[in-house]
C-alpha positions, 0 to 999 in steps of 0.5 A: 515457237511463235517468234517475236512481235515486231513493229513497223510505221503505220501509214500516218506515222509517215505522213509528219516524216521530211523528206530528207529522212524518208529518203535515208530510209530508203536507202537503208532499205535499198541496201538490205538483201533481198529476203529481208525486203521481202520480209518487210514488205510482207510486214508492211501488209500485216500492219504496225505490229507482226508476227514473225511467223505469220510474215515469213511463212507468207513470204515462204521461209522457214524459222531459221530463214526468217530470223536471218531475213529479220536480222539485217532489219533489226540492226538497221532499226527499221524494226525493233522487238515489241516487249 
């Protein structure tokens, strides 16, 4: 199972963001668990669109692992399912 694609901001997306809205995003990621950030972090290297399988095996999960790192993202729709 390859698991989904997902999409996060690229750089310059962030660049015509206020600061205000940066900082709510920060926060959202500053309460999410610690897999999840790393999760994101791994993501953020692999660029707007990754493969789940590629970021969570970098960052040392296993499927199940993974998709429960991803999940608090996806509610926090700091990640959606590209279709």
């Amino acid at each position: 199972m390859a698991g989904p694609a997902l999409l996060v901001a690229k750089p310059g997306d962030l660049a015509a963001v206020p600061g205000t809205v940066l900082d709510v995003v920060r926060r959202r990621l500053a309460a999410l668990p610690e897999d999840t950030r790393a999760l994101l972090t791994a993501a953020s290297v692999a660029g707007g669109a990754f493969p789940l399988d590629i970021v969570r095996t970098a960052c040392g999960m296993d499927l199940d692992r993974g998709l429960d790192a991803l999940e608090p993202a996806l509610l926090a729709q700091l990640v959606v399912e590209d279709e």
